[in-house]
C-alpha positions in Angstrom: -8.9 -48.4 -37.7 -5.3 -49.8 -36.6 -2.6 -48.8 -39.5 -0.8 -50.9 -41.8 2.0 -48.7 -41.4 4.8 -50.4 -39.6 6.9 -48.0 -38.2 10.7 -48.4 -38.9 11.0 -44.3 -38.5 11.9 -44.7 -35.3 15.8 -44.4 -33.9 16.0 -48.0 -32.6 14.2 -49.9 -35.6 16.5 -47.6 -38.0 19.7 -48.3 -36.4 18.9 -52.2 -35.7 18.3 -52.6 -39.2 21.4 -51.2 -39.8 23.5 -52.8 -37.9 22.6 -56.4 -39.4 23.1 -55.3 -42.6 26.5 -54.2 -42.0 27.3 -57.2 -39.9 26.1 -60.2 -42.7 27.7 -57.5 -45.7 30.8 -58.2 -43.7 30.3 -61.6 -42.4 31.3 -60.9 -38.9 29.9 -63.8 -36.6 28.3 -62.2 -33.5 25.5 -63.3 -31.3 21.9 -62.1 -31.5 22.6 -60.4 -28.0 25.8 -58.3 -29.0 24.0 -57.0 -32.2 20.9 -55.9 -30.1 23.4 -54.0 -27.5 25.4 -52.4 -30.6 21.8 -51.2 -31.6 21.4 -49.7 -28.5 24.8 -48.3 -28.1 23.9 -46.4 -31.6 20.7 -45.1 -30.4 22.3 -44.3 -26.8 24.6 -42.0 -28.4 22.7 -40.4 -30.8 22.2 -37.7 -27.6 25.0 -35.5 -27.4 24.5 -35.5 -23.6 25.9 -39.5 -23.8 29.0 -38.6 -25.5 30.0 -35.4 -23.9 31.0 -35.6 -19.8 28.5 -33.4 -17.8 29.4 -31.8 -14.7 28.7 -28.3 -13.0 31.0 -26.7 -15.2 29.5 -27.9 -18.3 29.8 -30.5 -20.9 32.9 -31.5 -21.9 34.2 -34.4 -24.2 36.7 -36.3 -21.7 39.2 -38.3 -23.0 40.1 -41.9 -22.8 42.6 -42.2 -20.6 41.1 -40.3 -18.0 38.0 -42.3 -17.9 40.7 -45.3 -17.6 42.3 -44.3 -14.3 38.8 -43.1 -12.9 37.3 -46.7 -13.5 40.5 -48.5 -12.5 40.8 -46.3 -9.3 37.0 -46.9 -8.3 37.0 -49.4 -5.4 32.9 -49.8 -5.7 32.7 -52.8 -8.4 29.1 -51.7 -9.5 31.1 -48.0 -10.6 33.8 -50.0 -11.7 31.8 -51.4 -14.2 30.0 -48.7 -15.2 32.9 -46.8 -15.5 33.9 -49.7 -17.7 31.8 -49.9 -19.8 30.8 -46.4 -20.7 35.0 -46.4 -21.5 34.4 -49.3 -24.2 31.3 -48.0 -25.5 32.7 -44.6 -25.9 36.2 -46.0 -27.9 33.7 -48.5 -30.4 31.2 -45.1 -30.8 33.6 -43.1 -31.8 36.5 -45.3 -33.9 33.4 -46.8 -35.9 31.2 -43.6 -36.7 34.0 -41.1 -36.7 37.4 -42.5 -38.1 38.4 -39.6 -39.8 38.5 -37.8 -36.6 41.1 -40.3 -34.9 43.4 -39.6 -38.1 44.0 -36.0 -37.0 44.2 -37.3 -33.4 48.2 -37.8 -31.7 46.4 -41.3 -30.7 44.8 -43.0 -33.5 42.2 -46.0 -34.2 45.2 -48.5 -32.9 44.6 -46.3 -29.4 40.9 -46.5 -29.2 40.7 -50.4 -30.4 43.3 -51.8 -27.3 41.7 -49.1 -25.0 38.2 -49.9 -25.9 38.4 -54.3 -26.0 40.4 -53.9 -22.8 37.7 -51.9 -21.1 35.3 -54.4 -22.4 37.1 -57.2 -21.1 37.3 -55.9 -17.9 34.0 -55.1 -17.6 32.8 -58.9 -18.3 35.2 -59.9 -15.7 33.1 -58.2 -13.3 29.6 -59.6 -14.4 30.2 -62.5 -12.0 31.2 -60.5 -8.9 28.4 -58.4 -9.4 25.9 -61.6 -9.7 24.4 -60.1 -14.0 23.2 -62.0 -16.3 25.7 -64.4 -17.5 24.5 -63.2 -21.4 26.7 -59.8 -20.6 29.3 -62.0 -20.1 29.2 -63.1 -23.0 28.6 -59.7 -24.7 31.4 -58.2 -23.4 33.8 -61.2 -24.4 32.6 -60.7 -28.1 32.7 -56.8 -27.9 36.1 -57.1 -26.8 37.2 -59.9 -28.4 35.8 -58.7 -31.8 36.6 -55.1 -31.5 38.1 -54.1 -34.7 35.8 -56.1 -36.7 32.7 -54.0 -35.0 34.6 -50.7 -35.6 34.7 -51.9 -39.2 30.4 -52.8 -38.8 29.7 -49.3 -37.4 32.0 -47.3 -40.1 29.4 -48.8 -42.6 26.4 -48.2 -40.4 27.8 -44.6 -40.1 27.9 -44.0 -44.3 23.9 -44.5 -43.8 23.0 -42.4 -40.5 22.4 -39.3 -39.8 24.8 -38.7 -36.7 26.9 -36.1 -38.7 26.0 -33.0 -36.1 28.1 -35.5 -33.7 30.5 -35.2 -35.8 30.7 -31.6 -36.5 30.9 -31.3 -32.8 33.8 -33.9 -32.9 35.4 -31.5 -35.1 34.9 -28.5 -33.8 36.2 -29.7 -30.2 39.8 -31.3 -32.1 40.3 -28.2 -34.3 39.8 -26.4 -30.8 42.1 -28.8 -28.3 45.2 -27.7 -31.5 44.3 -24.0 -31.6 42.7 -22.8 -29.0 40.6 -20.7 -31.1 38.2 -18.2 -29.2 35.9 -18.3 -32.3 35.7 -22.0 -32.1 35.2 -22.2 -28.4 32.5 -19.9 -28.4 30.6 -21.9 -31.6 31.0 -24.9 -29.3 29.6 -23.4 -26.2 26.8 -21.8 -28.7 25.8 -26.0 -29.3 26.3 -26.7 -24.9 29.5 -28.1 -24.6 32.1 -26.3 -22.9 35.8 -26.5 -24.4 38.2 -27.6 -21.8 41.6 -29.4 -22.7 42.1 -32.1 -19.7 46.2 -32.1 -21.2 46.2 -28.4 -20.5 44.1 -26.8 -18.0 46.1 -23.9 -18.4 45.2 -23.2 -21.5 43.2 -20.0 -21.6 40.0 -19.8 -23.5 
């Protein structure tokens, strides 16, 4: 006998529901197409492996300037864009579900807004080169265009999901990068990511 259940348990149904919501609560005008990528941006990140750099040292939470000049300095437009585009989907992640960590941060939500729409934009200037979909054109226009306004959609969506061991992790790492706490580091490396301050590499753990 088929249920009657419909499931809305699972990640992408939970986190497209509540991205609408927030979007027509605040009567920000975005296409059909940029809601279902936030949706999937939400559900991307929801891994910890999305949002923390993995190499053969470990994973490691890399900062936004660095992933700049390694996407700006890739001559391959397909890695360009990638590059891109994990850049402006990392900035909108983390300025709309974890503000409160920016606050603490030398660069705040201003930071992650220009760095983030500018990535974006870049990245639907390449959609023609690399023959997409014209529709990503367009998604990355609004992205970027709209920015702010979907920072302010996802710090809604965030005070009804369940992403808050992303942002213990968050905190853990920026209490870490200001102290260099040996306690700390080794409660981060106890959740798999391994503390390592790109501003200092001479820092000592």
């Amino acid at each position: 006998m088929q249920s009657d259940v419909i499931s809305f348990d699972s990640l992408q149904d939970h986190f497209h529901q509540l991205v609408i919501d927030a979007r027509d609560n605040q009567h920000v005008d975005v296409s059909d197409e940029t809601t279902h990528y936030l949706t999937g941006l939400l559900v991307s990140f929801s891994s910890v492996d999305t949002l923390f750099h993995k190499d053969e040292e470990g994973r490691r939470l890399k900062p936004l300037a660095i992933m700049f000049c390694e996407a700006h300095q890739e001559v391959n437009p397909a890695l360009r864009y990638q590059g891109l585009r994990h850049l402006g989907d990392t900035a909108l992640f983390i300025a709309g579900m974890f503000p409160g960590v920016l606050r603490r941060k030398p660069v705040g939500l201003d930071y992650y807004i220009a760095m983030g729409g500018s990535a974006y934009g870049a990245a639907s200037d390449l959609v023609g080169r690399l023959n997409f979909s014209q529709a990503f054109s367009g998604i990355f226009l609004e992205l970027g265009g709209r920015f702010a306004l979907l920072v302010d959609v996802l710090s809604e969506v965030a005070e009804n999901s369940n992403l808050n061991s992303h942002a213990d992790i968050l905190e853990l790492y920026e209490q870490w990068m200001q102290t260099g706490s040996k306690r700390i580091a080794n409660k981060l490396r106890a959740a798999g990511i391994e503390p390592v301050d790109f501003n200092n590499k001479r820092r000592q753990h």
